[in-house]
VOGU-3710 file (C-alpha; in Angstrom, 3 decimals, decimal comma):
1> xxxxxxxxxx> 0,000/0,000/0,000  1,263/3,369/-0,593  0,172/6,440/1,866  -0,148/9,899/1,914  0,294/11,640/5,429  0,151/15,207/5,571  1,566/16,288/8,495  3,695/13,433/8,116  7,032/14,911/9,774  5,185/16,101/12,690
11> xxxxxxxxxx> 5,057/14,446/16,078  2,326/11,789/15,192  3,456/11,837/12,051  6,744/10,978/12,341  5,558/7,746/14,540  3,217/6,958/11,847  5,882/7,376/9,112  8,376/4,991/10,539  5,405/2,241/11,506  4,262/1,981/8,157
21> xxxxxxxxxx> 7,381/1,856/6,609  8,475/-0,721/9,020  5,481/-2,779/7,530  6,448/-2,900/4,442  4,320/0,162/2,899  5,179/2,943/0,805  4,708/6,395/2,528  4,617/9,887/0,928  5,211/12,803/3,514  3,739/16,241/2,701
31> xxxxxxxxxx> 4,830/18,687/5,232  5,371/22,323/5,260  7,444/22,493/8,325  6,172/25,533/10,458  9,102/26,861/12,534  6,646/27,013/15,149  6,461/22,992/15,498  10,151/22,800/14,089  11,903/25,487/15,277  15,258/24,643/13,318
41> xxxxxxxxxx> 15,440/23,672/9,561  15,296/19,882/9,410  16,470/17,664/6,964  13,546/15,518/6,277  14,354/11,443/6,441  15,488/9,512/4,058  14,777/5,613/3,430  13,358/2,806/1,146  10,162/3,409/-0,095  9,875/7,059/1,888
51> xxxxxxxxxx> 8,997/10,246/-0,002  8,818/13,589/1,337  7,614/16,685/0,093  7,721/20,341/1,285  4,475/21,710/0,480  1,296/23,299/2,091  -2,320/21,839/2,386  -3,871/24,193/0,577  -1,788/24,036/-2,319  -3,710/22,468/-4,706
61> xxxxxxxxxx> -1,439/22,148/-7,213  1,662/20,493/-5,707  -1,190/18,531/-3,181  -2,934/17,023/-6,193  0,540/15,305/-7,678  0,881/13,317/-4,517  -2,409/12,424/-4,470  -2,675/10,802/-7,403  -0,400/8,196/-7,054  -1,112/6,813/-3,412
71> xxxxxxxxxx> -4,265/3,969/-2,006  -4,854/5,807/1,131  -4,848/9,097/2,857  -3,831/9,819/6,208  -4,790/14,124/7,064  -2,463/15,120/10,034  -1,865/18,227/9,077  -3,493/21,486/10,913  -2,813/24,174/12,874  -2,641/23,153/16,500
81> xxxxxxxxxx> -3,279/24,808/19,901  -6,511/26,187/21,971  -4,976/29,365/23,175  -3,468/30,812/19,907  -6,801/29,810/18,146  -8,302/32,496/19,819  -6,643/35,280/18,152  -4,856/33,696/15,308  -8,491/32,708/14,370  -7,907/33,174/10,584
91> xxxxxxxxxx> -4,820/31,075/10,064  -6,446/28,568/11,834  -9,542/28,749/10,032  -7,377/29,124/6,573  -5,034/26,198/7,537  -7,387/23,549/8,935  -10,719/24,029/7,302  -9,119/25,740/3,474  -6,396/22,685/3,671  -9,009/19,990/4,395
101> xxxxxxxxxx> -11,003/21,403/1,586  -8,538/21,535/-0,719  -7,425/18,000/-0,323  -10,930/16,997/-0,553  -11,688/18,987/-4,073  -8,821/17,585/-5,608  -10,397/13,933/-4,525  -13,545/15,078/-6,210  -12,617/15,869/-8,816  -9,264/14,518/-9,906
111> xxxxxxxxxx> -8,368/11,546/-11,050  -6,821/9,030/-8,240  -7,072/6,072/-6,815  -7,208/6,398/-2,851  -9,732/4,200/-1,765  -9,373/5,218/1,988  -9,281/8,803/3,998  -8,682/9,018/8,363  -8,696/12,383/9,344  -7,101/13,433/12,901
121> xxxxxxxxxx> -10,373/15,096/15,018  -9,891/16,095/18,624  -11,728/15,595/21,502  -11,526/19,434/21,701  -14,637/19,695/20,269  -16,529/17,807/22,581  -16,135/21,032/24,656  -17,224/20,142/28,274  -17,065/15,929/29,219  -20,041/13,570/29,709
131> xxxxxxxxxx> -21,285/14,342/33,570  -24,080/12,579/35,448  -26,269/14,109/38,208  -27,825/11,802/40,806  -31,589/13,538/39,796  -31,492/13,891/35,980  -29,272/11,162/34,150  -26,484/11,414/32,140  -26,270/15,204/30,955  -24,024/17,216/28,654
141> xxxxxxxxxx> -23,244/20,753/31,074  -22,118/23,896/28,436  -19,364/26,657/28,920  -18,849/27,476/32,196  -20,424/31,193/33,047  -17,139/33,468/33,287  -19,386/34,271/37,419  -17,830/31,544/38,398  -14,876/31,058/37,046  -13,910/34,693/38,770
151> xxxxxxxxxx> -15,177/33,034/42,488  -13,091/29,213/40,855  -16,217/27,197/40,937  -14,626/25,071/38,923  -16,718/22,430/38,290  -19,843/22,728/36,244  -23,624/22,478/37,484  -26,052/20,103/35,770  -27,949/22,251/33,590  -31,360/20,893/34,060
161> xxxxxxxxxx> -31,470/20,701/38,294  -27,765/22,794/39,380  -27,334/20,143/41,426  -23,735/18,418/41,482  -22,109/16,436/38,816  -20,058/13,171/38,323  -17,743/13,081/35,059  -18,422/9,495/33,052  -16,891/8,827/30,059  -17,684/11,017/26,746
171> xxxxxxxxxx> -18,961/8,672/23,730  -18,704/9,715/19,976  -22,892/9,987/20,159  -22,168/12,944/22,344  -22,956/16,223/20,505  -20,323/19,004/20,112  -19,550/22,024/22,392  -17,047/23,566/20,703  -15,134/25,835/23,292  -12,409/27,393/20,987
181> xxxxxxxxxx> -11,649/28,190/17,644  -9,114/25,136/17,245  -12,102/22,628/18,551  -14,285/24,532/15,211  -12,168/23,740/12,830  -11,367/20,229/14,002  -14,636/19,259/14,077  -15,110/20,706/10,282  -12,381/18,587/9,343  -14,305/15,942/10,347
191> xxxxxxxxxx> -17,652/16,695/9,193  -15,734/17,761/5,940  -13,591/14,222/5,266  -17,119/11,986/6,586  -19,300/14,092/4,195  -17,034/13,456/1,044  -16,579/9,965/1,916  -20,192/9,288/2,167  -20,888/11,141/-1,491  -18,235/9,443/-2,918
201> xxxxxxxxxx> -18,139/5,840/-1,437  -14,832/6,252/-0,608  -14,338/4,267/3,397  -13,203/7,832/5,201  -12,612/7,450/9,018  -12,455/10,433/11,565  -10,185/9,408/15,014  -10,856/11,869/17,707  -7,862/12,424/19,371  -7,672/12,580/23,391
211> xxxxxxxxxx> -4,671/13,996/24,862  -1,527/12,745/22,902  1,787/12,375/24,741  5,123/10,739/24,163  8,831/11,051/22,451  8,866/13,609/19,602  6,940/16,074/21,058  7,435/19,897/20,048  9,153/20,896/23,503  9,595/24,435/22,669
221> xxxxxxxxxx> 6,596/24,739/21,198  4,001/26,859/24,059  0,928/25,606/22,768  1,441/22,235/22,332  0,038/19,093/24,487  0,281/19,877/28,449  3,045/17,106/29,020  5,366/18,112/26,920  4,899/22,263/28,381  5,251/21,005/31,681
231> xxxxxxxxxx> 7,984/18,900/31,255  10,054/21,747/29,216  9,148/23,943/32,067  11,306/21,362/34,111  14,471/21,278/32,229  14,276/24,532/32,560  14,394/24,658/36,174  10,688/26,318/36,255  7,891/25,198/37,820  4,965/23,823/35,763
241> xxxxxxxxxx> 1,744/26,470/35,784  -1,499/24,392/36,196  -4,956/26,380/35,479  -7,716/26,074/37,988  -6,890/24,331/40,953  -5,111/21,147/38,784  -7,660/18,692/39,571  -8,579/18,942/35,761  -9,014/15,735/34,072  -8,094/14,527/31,018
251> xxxxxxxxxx> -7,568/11,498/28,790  -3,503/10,904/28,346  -2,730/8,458/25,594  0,694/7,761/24,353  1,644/8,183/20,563  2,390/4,526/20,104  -1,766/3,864/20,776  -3,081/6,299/18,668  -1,028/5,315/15,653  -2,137/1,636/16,467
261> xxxxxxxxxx> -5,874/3,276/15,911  -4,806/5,174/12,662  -3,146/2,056/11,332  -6,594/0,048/12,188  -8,492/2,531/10,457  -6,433/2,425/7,148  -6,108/-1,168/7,153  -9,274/-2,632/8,950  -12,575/-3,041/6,709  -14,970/-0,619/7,910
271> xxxxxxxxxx> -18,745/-0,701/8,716  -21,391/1,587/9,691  -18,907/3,077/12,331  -16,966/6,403/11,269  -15,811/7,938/14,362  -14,068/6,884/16,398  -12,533/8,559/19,841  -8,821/7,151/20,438  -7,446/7,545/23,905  -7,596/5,376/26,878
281> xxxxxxxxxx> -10,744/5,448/28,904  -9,020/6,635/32,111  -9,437/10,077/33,337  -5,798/11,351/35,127  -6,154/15,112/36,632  -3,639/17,842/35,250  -2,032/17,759/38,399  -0,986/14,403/38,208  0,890/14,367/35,063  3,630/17,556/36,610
291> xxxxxxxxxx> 3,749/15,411/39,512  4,662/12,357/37,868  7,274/14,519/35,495  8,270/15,847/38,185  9,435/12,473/40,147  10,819/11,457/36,232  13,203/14,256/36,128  13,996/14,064/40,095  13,099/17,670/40,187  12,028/19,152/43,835
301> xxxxxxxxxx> 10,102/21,812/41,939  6,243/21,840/42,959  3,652/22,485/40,294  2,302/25,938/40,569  -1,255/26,230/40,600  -2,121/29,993/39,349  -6,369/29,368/40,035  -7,405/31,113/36,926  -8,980/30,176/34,353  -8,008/29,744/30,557
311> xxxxxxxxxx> -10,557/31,179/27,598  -11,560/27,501/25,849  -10,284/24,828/28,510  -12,938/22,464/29,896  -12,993/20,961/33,305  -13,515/17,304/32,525  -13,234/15,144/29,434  -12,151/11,376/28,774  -13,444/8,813/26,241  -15,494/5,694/25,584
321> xxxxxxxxxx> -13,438/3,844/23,929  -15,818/1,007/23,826  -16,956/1,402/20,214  -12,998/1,528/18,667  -12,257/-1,524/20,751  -15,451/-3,380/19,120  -15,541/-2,144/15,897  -11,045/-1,929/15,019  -9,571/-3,955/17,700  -7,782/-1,584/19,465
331> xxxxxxxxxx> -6,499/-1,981/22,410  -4,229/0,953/24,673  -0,902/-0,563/25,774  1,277/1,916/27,077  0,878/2,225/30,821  0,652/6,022/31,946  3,922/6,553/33,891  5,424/3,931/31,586  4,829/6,308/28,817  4,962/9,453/30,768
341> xxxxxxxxxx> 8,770/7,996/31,904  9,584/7,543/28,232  8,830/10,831/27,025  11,160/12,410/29,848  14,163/10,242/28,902  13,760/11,192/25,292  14,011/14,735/26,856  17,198/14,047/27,863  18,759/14,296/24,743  17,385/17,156/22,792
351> xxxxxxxxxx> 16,952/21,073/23,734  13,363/22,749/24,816  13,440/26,767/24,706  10,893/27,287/27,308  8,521/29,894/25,698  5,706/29,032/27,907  5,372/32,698/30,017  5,264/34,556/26,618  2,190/32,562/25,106  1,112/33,202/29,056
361> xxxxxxxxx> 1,707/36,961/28,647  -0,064/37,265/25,185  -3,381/35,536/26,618  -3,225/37,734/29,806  -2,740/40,970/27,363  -5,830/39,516/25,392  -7,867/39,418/28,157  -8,239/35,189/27,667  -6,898/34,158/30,819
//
Protein backbone atom coordinates (compact mmCIF):
# COMPACT_ATOMS: atom_id res chain seq x y z
CA UNK A 1 0.00 0.00 0.00
CA UNK A 2 1.26 3.37 -0.59
CA UNK A 3 0.17 6.44 1.87
CA UNK A 4 -0.15 9.90 1.91
CA UNK A 5 0.29 11.64 5.43
CA UNK A 6 0.15 15.21 5.57
CA UNK A 7 1.57 16.29 8.49
CA UNK A 8 3.70 13.43 8.12
CA UNK A 9 7.03 14.91 9.77
CA UNK A 10 5.18 16.10 12.69
CA UNK A 11 5.06 14.45 16.08
CA UNK A 12 2.33 11.79 15.19
CA UNK A 13 3.46 11.84 12.05
CA UNK A 14 6.74 10.98 12.34
CA UNK A 15 5.56 7.75 14.54
CA UNK A 16 3.22 6.96 11.85
CA UNK A 17 5.88 7.38 9.11
CA UNK A 18 8.38 4.99 10.54
CA UNK A 19 5.41 2.24 11.51
CA UNK A 20 4.26 1.98 8.16
CA UNK A 21 7.38 1.86 6.61
CA UNK A 22 8.47 -0.72 9.02
CA UNK A 23 5.48 -2.78 7.53
CA UNK A 24 6.45 -2.90 4.44
CA UNK A 25 4.32 0.16 2.90
CA UNK A 26 5.18 2.94 0.80
CA UNK A 27 4.71 6.39 2.53
CA UNK A 28 4.62 9.89 0.93
CA UNK A 29 5.21 12.80 3.51
CA UNK A 30 3.74 16.24 2.70
CA UNK A 31 4.83 18.69 5.23
CA UNK A 32 5.37 22.32 5.26
CA UNK A 33 7.44 22.49 8.32
CA UNK A 34 6.17 25.53 10.46
CA UNK A 35 9.10 26.86 12.53
CA UNK A 36 6.65 27.01 15.15
CA UNK A 37 6.46 22.99 15.50
CA UNK A 38 10.15 22.80 14.09
CA UNK A 39 11.90 25.49 15.28
CA UNK A 40 15.26 24.64 13.32
CA UNK A 41 15.44 23.67 9.56
CA UNK A 42 15.30 19.88 9.41
CA UNK A 43 16.47 17.66 6.96
CA UNK A 44 13.55 15.52 6.28
CA UNK A 45 14.35 11.44 6.44
CA UNK A 46 15.49 9.51 4.06
CA UNK A 47 14.78 5.61 3.43
CA UNK A 48 13.36 2.81 1.15
CA UNK A 49 10.16 3.41 -0.09
CA UNK A 50 9.87 7.06 1.89
CA UNK A 51 9.00 10.25 0.00
CA UNK A 52 8.82 13.59 1.34
CA UNK A 53 7.61 16.68 0.09
CA UNK A 54 7.72 20.34 1.29
CA UNK A 55 4.47 21.71 0.48
CA UNK A 56 1.30 23.30 2.09
CA UNK A 57 -2.32 21.84 2.39
CA UNK A 58 -3.87 24.19 0.58
CA UNK A 59 -1.79 24.04 -2.32
CA UNK A 60 -3.71 22.47 -4.71
CA UNK A 61 -1.44 22.15 -7.21
CA UNK A 62 1.66 20.49 -5.71
CA UNK A 63 -1.19 18.53 -3.18
CA UNK A 64 -2.93 17.02 -6.19
CA UNK A 65 0.54 15.31 -7.68
CA UNK A 66 0.88 13.32 -4.52
CA UNK A 67 -2.41 12.42 -4.47
CA UNK A 68 -2.68 10.80 -7.40
CA UNK A 69 -0.40 8.20 -7.05
CA UNK A 70 -1.11 6.81 -3.41
CA UNK A 71 -4.26 3.97 -2.01
CA UNK A 72 -4.85 5.81 1.13
CA UNK A 73 -4.85 9.10 2.86
CA UNK A 74 -3.83 9.82 6.21
CA UNK A 75 -4.79 14.12 7.06
CA UNK A 76 -2.46 15.12 10.03
CA UNK A 77 -1.86 18.23 9.08
CA UNK A 78 -3.49 21.49 10.91
CA UNK A 79 -2.81 24.17 12.87
CA UNK A 80 -2.64 23.15 16.50
CA UNK A 81 -3.28 24.81 19.90
CA UNK A 82 -6.51 26.19 21.97
CA UNK A 83 -4.98 29.36 23.18
CA UNK A 84 -3.47 30.81 19.91
CA UNK A 85 -6.80 29.81 18.15
CA UNK A 86 -8.30 32.50 19.82
CA UNK A 87 -6.64 35.28 18.15
CA UNK A 88 -4.86 33.70 15.31
CA UNK A 89 -8.49 32.71 14.37
CA UNK A 90 -7.91 33.17 10.58
CA UNK A 91 -4.82 31.07 10.06
CA UNK A 92 -6.45 28.57 11.83
CA UNK A 93 -9.54 28.75 10.03
CA UNK A 94 -7.38 29.12 6.57
CA UNK A 95 -5.03 26.20 7.54
CA UNK A 96 -7.39 23.55 8.94
CA UNK A 97 -10.72 24.03 7.30
CA UNK A 98 -9.12 25.74 3.47
CA UNK A 99 -6.40 22.68 3.67
CA UNK A 100 -9.01 19.99 4.40
CA UNK A 101 -11.00 21.40 1.59
CA UNK A 102 -8.54 21.53 -0.72
CA UNK A 103 -7.43 18.00 -0.32
CA UNK A 104 -10.93 17.00 -0.55
CA UNK A 105 -11.69 18.99 -4.07
CA UNK A 106 -8.82 17.58 -5.61
CA UNK A 107 -10.40 13.93 -4.52
CA UNK A 108 -13.54 15.08 -6.21
CA UNK A 109 -12.62 15.87 -8.82
CA UNK A 110 -9.26 14.52 -9.91
CA UNK A 111 -8.37 11.55 -11.05
CA UNK A 112 -6.82 9.03 -8.24
CA UNK A 113 -7.07 6.07 -6.82
CA UNK A 114 -7.21 6.40 -2.85
CA UNK A 115 -9.73 4.20 -1.76
CA UNK A 116 -9.37 5.22 1.99
CA UNK A 117 -9.28 8.80 4.00
CA UNK A 118 -8.68 9.02 8.36
CA UNK A 119 -8.70 12.38 9.34
CA UNK A 120 -7.10 13.43 12.90
CA UNK A 121 -10.37 15.10 15.02
CA UNK A 122 -9.89 16.09 18.62
CA UNK A 123 -11.73 15.60 21.50
CA UNK A 124 -11.53 19.43 21.70
CA UNK A 125 -14.64 19.70 20.27
CA UNK A 126 -16.53 17.81 22.58
CA UNK A 127 -16.14 21.03 24.66
CA UNK A 128 -17.22 20.14 28.27
CA UNK A 129 -17.07 15.93 29.22
CA UNK A 130 -20.04 13.57 29.71
CA UNK A 131 -21.29 14.34 33.57
CA UNK A 132 -24.08 12.58 35.45
CA UNK A 133 -26.27 14.11 38.21
CA UNK A 134 -27.82 11.80 40.81
CA UNK A 135 -31.59 13.54 39.80
CA UNK A 136 -31.49 13.89 35.98
CA UNK A 137 -29.27 11.16 34.15
CA UNK A 138 -26.48 11.41 32.14
CA UNK A 139 -26.27 15.20 30.95
CA UNK A 140 -24.02 17.22 28.65
CA UNK A 141 -23.24 20.75 31.07
CA UNK A 142 -22.12 23.90 28.44
CA UNK A 143 -19.36 26.66 28.92
CA UNK A 144 -18.85 27.48 32.20
CA UNK A 145 -20.42 31.19 33.05
CA UNK A 146 -17.14 33.47 33.29
CA UNK A 147 -19.39 34.27 37.42
CA UNK A 148 -17.83 31.54 38.40
CA UNK A 149 -14.88 31.06 37.05
CA UNK A 150 -13.91 34.69 38.77
CA UNK A 151 -15.18 33.03 42.49
CA UNK A 152 -13.09 29.21 40.85
CA UNK A 153 -16.22 27.20 40.94
CA UNK A 154 -14.63 25.07 38.92
CA UNK A 155 -16.72 22.43 38.29
CA UNK A 156 -19.84 22.73 36.24
CA UNK A 157 -23.62 22.48 37.48
CA UNK A 158 -26.05 20.10 35.77
CA UNK A 159 -27.95 22.25 33.59
CA UNK A 160 -31.36 20.89 34.06
CA UNK A 161 -31.47 20.70 38.29
CA UNK A 162 -27.76 22.79 39.38
CA UNK A 163 -27.33 20.14 41.43
CA UNK A 164 -23.74 18.42 41.48
CA UNK A 165 -22.11 16.44 38.82
CA UNK A 166 -20.06 13.17 38.32
CA UNK A 167 -17.74 13.08 35.06
CA UNK A 168 -18.42 9.50 33.05
CA UNK A 169 -16.89 8.83 30.06
CA UNK A 170 -17.68 11.02 26.75
CA UNK A 171 -18.96 8.67 23.73
CA UNK A 172 -18.70 9.72 19.98
CA UNK A 173 -22.89 9.99 20.16
CA UNK A 174 -22.17 12.94 22.34
CA UNK A 175 -22.96 16.22 20.50
CA UNK A 176 -20.32 19.00 20.11
CA UNK A 177 -19.55 22.02 22.39
CA UNK A 178 -17.05 23.57 20.70
CA UNK A 179 -15.13 25.83 23.29
CA UNK A 180 -12.41 27.39 20.99
CA UNK A 181 -11.65 28.19 17.64
CA UNK A 182 -9.11 25.14 17.24
CA UNK A 183 -12.10 22.63 18.55
CA UNK A 184 -14.29 24.53 15.21
CA UNK A 185 -12.17 23.74 12.83
CA UNK A 186 -11.37 20.23 14.00
CA UNK A 187 -14.64 19.26 14.08
CA UNK A 188 -15.11 20.71 10.28
CA UNK A 189 -12.38 18.59 9.34
CA UNK A 190 -14.31 15.94 10.35
CA UNK A 191 -17.65 16.69 9.19
CA UNK A 192 -15.73 17.76 5.94
CA UNK A 193 -13.59 14.22 5.27
CA UNK A 194 -17.12 11.99 6.59
CA UNK A 195 -19.30 14.09 4.19
CA UNK A 196 -17.03 13.46 1.04
CA UNK A 197 -16.58 9.96 1.92
CA UNK A 198 -20.19 9.29 2.17
CA UNK A 199 -20.89 11.14 -1.49
CA UNK A 200 -18.23 9.44 -2.92
CA UNK A 201 -18.14 5.84 -1.44
CA UNK A 202 -14.83 6.25 -0.61
CA UNK A 203 -14.34 4.27 3.40
CA UNK A 204 -13.20 7.83 5.20
CA UNK A 205 -12.61 7.45 9.02
CA UNK A 206 -12.45 10.43 11.57
CA UNK A 207 -10.19 9.41 15.01
CA UNK A 208 -10.86 11.87 17.71
CA UNK A 209 -7.86 12.42 19.37
CA UNK A 210 -7.67 12.58 23.39
CA UNK A 211 -4.67 14.00 24.86
CA UNK A 212 -1.53 12.74 22.90
CA UNK A 213 1.79 12.37 24.74
CA UNK A 214 5.12 10.74 24.16
CA UNK A 215 8.83 11.05 22.45
CA UNK A 216 8.87 13.61 19.60
CA UNK A 217 6.94 16.07 21.06
CA UNK A 218 7.43 19.90 20.05
CA UNK A 219 9.15 20.90 23.50
CA UNK A 220 9.59 24.43 22.67
CA UNK A 221 6.60 24.74 21.20
CA UNK A 222 4.00 26.86 24.06
CA UNK A 223 0.93 25.61 22.77
CA UNK A 224 1.44 22.24 22.33
CA UNK A 225 0.04 19.09 24.49
CA UNK A 226 0.28 19.88 28.45
CA UNK A 227 3.05 17.11 29.02
CA UNK A 228 5.37 18.11 26.92
CA UNK A 229 4.90 22.26 28.38
CA UNK A 230 5.25 21.00 31.68
CA UNK A 231 7.98 18.90 31.25
CA UNK A 232 10.05 21.75 29.22
CA UNK A 233 9.15 23.94 32.07
CA UNK A 234 11.31 21.36 34.11
CA UNK A 235 14.47 21.28 32.23
CA UNK A 236 14.28 24.53 32.56
CA UNK A 237 14.39 24.66 36.17
CA UNK A 238 10.69 26.32 36.26
CA UNK A 239 7.89 25.20 37.82
CA UNK A 240 4.97 23.82 35.76
CA UNK A 241 1.74 26.47 35.78
CA UNK A 242 -1.50 24.39 36.20
CA UNK A 243 -4.96 26.38 35.48
CA UNK A 244 -7.72 26.07 37.99
CA UNK A 245 -6.89 24.33 40.95
CA UNK A 246 -5.11 21.15 38.78
CA UNK A 247 -7.66 18.69 39.57
CA UNK A 248 -8.58 18.94 35.76
CA UNK A 249 -9.01 15.73 34.07
CA UNK A 250 -8.09 14.53 31.02
CA UNK A 251 -7.57 11.50 28.79
CA UNK A 252 -3.50 10.90 28.35
CA UNK A 253 -2.73 8.46 25.59
CA UNK A 254 0.69 7.76 24.35
CA UNK A 255 1.64 8.18 20.56
CA UNK A 256 2.39 4.53 20.10
CA UNK A 257 -1.77 3.86 20.78
CA UNK A 258 -3.08 6.30 18.67
CA UNK A 259 -1.03 5.31 15.65
CA UNK A 260 -2.14 1.64 16.47
CA UNK A 261 -5.87 3.28 15.91
CA UNK A 262 -4.81 5.17 12.66
CA UNK A 263 -3.15 2.06 11.33
CA UNK A 264 -6.59 0.05 12.19
CA UNK A 265 -8.49 2.53 10.46
CA UNK A 266 -6.43 2.43 7.15
CA UNK A 267 -6.11 -1.17 7.15
CA UNK A 268 -9.27 -2.63 8.95
CA UNK A 269 -12.57 -3.04 6.71
CA UNK A 270 -14.97 -0.62 7.91
CA UNK A 271 -18.75 -0.70 8.72
CA UNK A 272 -21.39 1.59 9.69
CA UNK A 273 -18.91 3.08 12.33
CA UNK A 274 -16.97 6.40 11.27
CA UNK A 275 -15.81 7.94 14.36
CA UNK A 276 -14.07 6.88 16.40
CA UNK A 277 -12.53 8.56 19.84
CA UNK A 278 -8.82 7.15 20.44
CA UNK A 279 -7.45 7.54 23.90
CA UNK A 280 -7.60 5.38 26.88
CA UNK A 281 -10.74 5.45 28.90
CA UNK A 282 -9.02 6.64 32.11
CA UNK A 283 -9.44 10.08 33.34
CA UNK A 284 -5.80 11.35 35.13
CA UNK A 285 -6.15 15.11 36.63
CA UNK A 286 -3.64 17.84 35.25
CA UNK A 287 -2.03 17.76 38.40
CA UNK A 288 -0.99 14.40 38.21
CA UNK A 289 0.89 14.37 35.06
CA UNK A 290 3.63 17.56 36.61
CA UNK A 291 3.75 15.41 39.51
CA UNK A 292 4.66 12.36 37.87
CA UNK A 293 7.27 14.52 35.49
CA UNK A 294 8.27 15.85 38.18
CA UNK A 295 9.44 12.47 40.15
CA UNK A 296 10.82 11.46 36.23
CA UNK A 297 13.20 14.26 36.13
CA UNK A 298 14.00 14.06 40.09
CA UNK A 299 13.10 17.67 40.19
CA UNK A 300 12.03 19.15 43.84
CA UNK A 301 10.10 21.81 41.94
CA UNK A 302 6.24 21.84 42.96
CA UNK A 303 3.65 22.49 40.29
CA UNK A 304 2.30 25.94 40.57
CA UNK A 305 -1.25 26.23 40.60
CA UNK A 306 -2.12 29.99 39.35
CA UNK A 307 -6.37 29.37 40.03
CA UNK A 308 -7.41 31.11 36.93
CA UNK A 309 -8.98 30.18 34.35
CA UNK A 310 -8.01 29.74 30.56
CA UNK A 311 -10.56 31.18 27.60
CA UNK A 312 -11.56 27.50 25.85
CA UNK A 313 -10.28 24.83 28.51
CA UNK A 314 -12.94 22.46 29.90
CA UNK A 315 -12.99 20.96 33.31
CA UNK A 316 -13.51 17.30 32.53
CA UNK A 317 -13.23 15.14 29.43
CA UNK A 318 -12.15 11.38 28.77
CA UNK A 319 -13.44 8.81 26.24
CA UNK A 320 -15.49 5.69 25.58
CA UNK A 321 -13.44 3.84 23.93
CA UNK A 322 -15.82 1.01 23.83
CA UNK A 323 -16.96 1.40 20.21
CA UNK A 324 -13.00 1.53 18.67
CA UNK A 325 -12.26 -1.52 20.75
CA UNK A 326 -15.45 -3.38 19.12
CA UNK A 327 -15.54 -2.14 15.90
CA UNK A 328 -11.05 -1.93 15.02
CA UNK A 329 -9.57 -3.95 17.70
CA UNK A 330 -7.78 -1.58 19.46
CA UNK A 331 -6.50 -1.98 22.41
CA UNK A 332 -4.23 0.95 24.67
CA UNK A 333 -0.90 -0.56 25.77
CA UNK A 334 1.28 1.92 27.08
CA UNK A 335 0.88 2.22 30.82
CA UNK A 336 0.65 6.02 31.95
CA UNK A 337 3.92 6.55 33.89
CA UNK A 338 5.42 3.93 31.59
CA UNK A 339 4.83 6.31 28.82
CA UNK A 340 4.96 9.45 30.77
CA UNK A 341 8.77 8.00 31.90
CA UNK A 342 9.58 7.54 28.23
CA UNK A 343 8.83 10.83 27.03
CA UNK A 344 11.16 12.41 29.85
CA UNK A 345 14.16 10.24 28.90
CA UNK A 346 13.76 11.19 25.29
CA UNK A 347 14.01 14.74 26.86
CA UNK A 348 17.20 14.05 27.86
CA UNK A 349 18.76 14.30 24.74
CA UNK A 350 17.39 17.16 22.79
CA UNK A 351 16.95 21.07 23.73
CA UNK A 352 13.36 22.75 24.82
CA UNK A 353 13.44 26.77 24.71
CA UNK A 354 10.89 27.29 27.31
CA UNK A 355 8.52 29.89 25.70
CA UNK A 356 5.71 29.03 27.91
CA UNK A 357 5.37 32.70 30.02
CA UNK A 358 5.26 34.56 26.62
CA UNK A 359 2.19 32.56 25.11
CA UNK A 360 1.11 33.20 29.06
CA UNK A 361 1.71 36.96 28.65
CA UNK A 362 -0.06 37.27 25.18
CA UNK A 363 -3.38 35.54 26.62
CA UNK A 364 -3.22 37.73 29.81
CA UNK A 365 -2.74 40.97 27.36
CA UNK A 366 -5.83 39.52 25.39
CA UNK A 367 -7.87 39.42 28.16
CA UNK A 368 -8.24 35.19 27.67
CA UNK A 369 -6.90 34.16 30.82
Amino acid sequence: MKVLVTGGAGFIGSHLVRRLLSQGDSVVVYDNYDPQVHLRKVRPAKAPRLKTVIGDVRDRRSLARELKKVDAVVHLAAAVGVGQSQYQIRHYVDVNLNGTATLLDILANDRHKVARVVVASSMSAYGEGAYSCSKCGRVRPGLRSDEAMKHGQWEPACPDCGGELRPVPTRESDRFHSNSIYAVTKMGQEELVLNYGLAYGVPSVALRFFNVFGPGQSLSNPYTGVAAIFLTRLKNRHAPVIYEDGLQCRDFTSVYDVVQAIELSVRKPIGEHRIFNVGTGVPTPIKSIAQILGRCCKSDLEPKIVRKFRSGDTRHCYADISRIMEALGYRPRVPLEEGMRELADWADSVDAKDSFDDAQRELTRRGLV
